[in-house]
N, C-alpha and C positions, 0 to 999 in steps of 0.2 A: 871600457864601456861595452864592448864587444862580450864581455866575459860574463856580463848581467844581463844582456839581453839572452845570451844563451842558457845561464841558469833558470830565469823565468821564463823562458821556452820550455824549456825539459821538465819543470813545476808542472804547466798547464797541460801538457802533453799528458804527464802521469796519472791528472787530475781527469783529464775527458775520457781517458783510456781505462782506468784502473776505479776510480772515486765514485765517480759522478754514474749516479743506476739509472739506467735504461726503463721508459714508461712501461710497464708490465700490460698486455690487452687482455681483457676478459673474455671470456668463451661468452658468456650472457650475453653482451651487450654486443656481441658481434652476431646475433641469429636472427633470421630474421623471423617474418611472423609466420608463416610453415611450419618453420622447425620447431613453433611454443607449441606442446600439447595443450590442448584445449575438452573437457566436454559437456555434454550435451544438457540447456539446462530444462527443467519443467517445474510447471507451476503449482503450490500446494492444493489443493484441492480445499482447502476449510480458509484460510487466511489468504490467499490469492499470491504470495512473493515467490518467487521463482529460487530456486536452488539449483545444485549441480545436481545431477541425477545421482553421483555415488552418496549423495550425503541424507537422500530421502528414506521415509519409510513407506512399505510397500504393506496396503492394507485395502482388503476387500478392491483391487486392481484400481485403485487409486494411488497419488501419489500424496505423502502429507511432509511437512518439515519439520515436524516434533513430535513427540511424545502428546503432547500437552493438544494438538490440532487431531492428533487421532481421538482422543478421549472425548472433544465437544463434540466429533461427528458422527 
């Protein structure tokens, strides 16, 4: 009896130590909100919705979000 409980020792030993993976942590989901880059947003000038400032076009020093919002104004 002695001899099985020492075998399935040695199993489960091998099992926790060598088998069984370890929860991996993600860098993301550990930063907090500082560290998210963030920027700055502004509002279209012709359709009123607000954009990131990298994503606007830049016309007569207005700010527009498309092509198509420069053309009606």
């Amino acid at each position: 009896m002695l001899k099985y409980l020492l075998v399935v020792g040695v199993i489960v030993f091998v099992y926790f130590i060598f088998i069984k993976k370890k929860p991996e942590v993600r860098k993301k989901e550990t930063q907090t909100k500082e560290e998210i880059p963030s920027s700055e947003m502004v509002e279209c000038a012709e359709c009123g919705i607000y954009c990131e400032l990298e994503d606007t076009i830049l016309s007569k020093n207005r700010y527009y979000c498309s092509k198509e919002c420069v053309k009606r104004s």
